[in-house]
C-alpha positions in Angstrom: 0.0 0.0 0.0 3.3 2.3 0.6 3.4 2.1 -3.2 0.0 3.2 -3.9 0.6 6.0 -1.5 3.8 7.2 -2.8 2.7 7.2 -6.6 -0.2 9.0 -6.2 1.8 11.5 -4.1 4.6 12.6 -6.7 1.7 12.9 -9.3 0.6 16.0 -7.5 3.1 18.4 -9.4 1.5 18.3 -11.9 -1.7 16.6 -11.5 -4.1 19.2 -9.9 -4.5 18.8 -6.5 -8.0 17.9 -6.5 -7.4 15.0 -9.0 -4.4 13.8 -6.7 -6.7 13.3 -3.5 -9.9 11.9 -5.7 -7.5 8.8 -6.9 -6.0 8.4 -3.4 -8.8 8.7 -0.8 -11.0 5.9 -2.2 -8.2 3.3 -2.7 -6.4 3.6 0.3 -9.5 4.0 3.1 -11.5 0.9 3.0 -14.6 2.6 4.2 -14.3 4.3 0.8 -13.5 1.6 -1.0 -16.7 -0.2 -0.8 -18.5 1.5 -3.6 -15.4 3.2 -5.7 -14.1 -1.2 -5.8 -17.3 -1.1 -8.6 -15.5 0.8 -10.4 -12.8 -0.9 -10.9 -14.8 -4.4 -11.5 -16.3 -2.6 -14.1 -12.5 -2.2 -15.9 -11.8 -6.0 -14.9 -14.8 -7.4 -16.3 -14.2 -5.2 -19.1 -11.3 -6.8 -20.1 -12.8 -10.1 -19.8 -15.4 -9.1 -22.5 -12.7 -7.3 -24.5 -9.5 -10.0 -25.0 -12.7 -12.7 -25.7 -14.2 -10.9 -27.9 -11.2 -10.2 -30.1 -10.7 -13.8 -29.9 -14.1 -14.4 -31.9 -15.7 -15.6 -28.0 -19.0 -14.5 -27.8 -20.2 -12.5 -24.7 -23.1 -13.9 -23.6 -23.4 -11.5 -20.3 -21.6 -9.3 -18.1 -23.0 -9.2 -14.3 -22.3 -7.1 -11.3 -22.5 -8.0 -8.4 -23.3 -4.8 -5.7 -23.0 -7.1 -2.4 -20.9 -8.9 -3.2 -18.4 -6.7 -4.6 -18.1 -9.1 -7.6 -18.4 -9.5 -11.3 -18.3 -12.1 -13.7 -18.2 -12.6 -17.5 -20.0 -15.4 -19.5 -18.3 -16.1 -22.5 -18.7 -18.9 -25.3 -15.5 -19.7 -26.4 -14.2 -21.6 -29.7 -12.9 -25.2 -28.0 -9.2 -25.6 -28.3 -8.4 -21.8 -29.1 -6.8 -20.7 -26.0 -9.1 -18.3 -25.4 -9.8 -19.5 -21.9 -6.7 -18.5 -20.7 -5.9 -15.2 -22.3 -9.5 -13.9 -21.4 -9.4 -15.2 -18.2 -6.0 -14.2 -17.0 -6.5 -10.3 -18.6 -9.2 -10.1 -16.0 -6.8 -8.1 -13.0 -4.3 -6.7 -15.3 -7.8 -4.2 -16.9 -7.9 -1.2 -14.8 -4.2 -1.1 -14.6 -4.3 -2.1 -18.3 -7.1 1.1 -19.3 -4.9 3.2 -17.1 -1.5 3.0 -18.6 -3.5 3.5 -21.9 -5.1 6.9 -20.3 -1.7 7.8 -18.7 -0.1 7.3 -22.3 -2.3 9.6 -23.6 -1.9 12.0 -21.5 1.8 12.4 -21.6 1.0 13.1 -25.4 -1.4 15.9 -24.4 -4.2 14.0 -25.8 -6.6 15.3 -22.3 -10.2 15.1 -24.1 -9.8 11.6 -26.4 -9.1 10.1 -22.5 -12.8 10.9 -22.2 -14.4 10.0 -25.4 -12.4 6.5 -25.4 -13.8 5.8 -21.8 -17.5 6.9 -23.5 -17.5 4.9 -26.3 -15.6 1.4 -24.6 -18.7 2.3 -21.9 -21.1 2.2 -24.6 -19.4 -1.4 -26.3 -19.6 -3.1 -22.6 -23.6 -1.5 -22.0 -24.9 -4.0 -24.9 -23.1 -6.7 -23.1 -24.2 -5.8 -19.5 -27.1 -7.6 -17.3 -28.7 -6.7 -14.8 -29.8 -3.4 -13.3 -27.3 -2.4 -11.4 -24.5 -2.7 -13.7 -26.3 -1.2 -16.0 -27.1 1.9 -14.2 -23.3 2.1 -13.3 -22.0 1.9 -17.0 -24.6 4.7 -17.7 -23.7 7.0 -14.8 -20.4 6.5 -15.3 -20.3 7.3 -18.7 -22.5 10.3 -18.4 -20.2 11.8 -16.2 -17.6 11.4 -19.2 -19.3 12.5 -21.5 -20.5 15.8 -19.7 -17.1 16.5 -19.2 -15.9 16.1 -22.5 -18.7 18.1 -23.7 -18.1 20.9 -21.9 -15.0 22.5 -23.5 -13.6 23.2 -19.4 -9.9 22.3 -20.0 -9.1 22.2 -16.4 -12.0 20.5 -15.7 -10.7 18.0 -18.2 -7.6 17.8 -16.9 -8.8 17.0 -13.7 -11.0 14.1 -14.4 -8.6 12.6 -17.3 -6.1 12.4 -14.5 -8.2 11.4 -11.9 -9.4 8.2 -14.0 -5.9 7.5 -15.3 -4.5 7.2 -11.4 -8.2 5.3 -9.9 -7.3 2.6 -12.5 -4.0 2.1 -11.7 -4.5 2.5 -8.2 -7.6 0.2 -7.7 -5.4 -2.1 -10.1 -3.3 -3.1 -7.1 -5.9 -2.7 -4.5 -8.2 -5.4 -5.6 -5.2 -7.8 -6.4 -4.6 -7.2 -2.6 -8.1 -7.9 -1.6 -8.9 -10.7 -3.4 -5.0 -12.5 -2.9 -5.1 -16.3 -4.5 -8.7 -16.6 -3.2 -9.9 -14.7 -6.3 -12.3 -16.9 -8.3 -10.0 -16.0 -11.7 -6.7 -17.5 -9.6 -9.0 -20.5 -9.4 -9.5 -20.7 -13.1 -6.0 -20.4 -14.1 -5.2 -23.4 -11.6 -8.0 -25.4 -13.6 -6.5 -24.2 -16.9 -2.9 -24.3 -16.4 -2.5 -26.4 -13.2 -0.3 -24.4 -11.5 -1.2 -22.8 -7.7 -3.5 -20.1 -7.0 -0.6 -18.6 -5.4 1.2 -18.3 -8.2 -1.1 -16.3 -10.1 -2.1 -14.0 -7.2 1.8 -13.0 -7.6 1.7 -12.5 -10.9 -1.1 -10.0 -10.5 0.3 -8.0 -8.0 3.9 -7.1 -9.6 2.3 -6.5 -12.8 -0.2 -4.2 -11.4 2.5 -2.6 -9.3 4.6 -2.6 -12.2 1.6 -0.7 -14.1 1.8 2.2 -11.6 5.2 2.4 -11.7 5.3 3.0 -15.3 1.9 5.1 -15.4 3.4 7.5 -12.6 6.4 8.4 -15.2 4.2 9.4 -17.5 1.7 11.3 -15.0 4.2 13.1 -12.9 
């Protein structure tokens, strides 16, 4: 968690205040992180959808769950084509994953397409989402976006295209943390590959740790 800490700290330079203590509150307090941890199921499930689609999978459902804290993706998959894995082990690296993509754009001064990508990948996973409660989170989240990109308010921009860059990195590592090799994904991989839950949980956590590492260098 010193990690988590100390990346979201050196962003402040540049990062507006503001944007700084929005990323770092919710990820670090756990009586915040009840409800903002949706948000980054939303980018794990994401990927699930994503990588399985692109390997000709079809997503059959995307699910929330709001007590739970948990998610899961339904996905028919083409026998034999290693889709399994790839969409199953993509799962924790997606909010670190959609950060380090936000972060990149940023360092390129590329503020406002930040919030039009999160729109429209918002839009691609609403068709694919059940349920009422994910469905009213993909729309409030993505109206939020696309207010803000709308409203030709640079700093206000700036604010929230950092914000979202650093939430997804951070809550990258925190829900590695809080699931540990009891996650129901760490499970999968041991059916698919056979090796220990253990394993994978420490997989997870450098590459997401890795993730904010190299997102910070482009945010700070």
């Amino acid at each position: 968690m010193a990690v988590l800490i100390l990346a979201a700290t050196q962003a402040v330079g540049r990062l507006p205040a503001v944007a700084a203590v929005a990323a770092l509150i919710p990820v670090v307090i756990t009586e915040f992180w009840g409800p903002i941890s949706h948000f980054g199921r939303l980018a794990h499930e994401g990927a699930h959808a994503m990588v399985g689609s692109c390997l000709n999978a079809q997503v059959l459902g995307v699910r929330l769950d709001r007590k739970m804290r948990s998610g899961g993706t339904k996905l028919r998959m083409v026998p034999g084509s290693g889709t399994d894995f790839l969409s199953t082990v993509v799962g924790y690296f997606g909010p670190s994953g959609f950060g380090l993509a936000a972060a990149a754009l940023i360092a390129h001064d590329r503020i406002v397409p930040v919030l039009w990508i999160g729109v429209i990948l918002l839009t691609i996973l609403l068709v694919s989402m059940r349920g009422l409660f994910g469905i009213t989170l993909v729309i409030g989240v993505g109206f939020v976006l696309f207010s803000v990109a709308r409203s030709q308010n640079a700093g206000l921009e700036a604010v929230t295209a950092y914000g979202l860059s650093w939430l997804l990195l951070l809550s990258g590592v925190r829900t590695v943390l809080d699931r540990r090799a009891e996650a129901d994904d760490a499970y999968e991989m041991r059916r698919i590959t056979g090796l220990p839950r253990g394993l994978w949980y420490r997989f997870w956590l450098i590459g997401t740790v890795a993730a904010v590492v190299w997102g910070s260098s482009m945010l700070v």
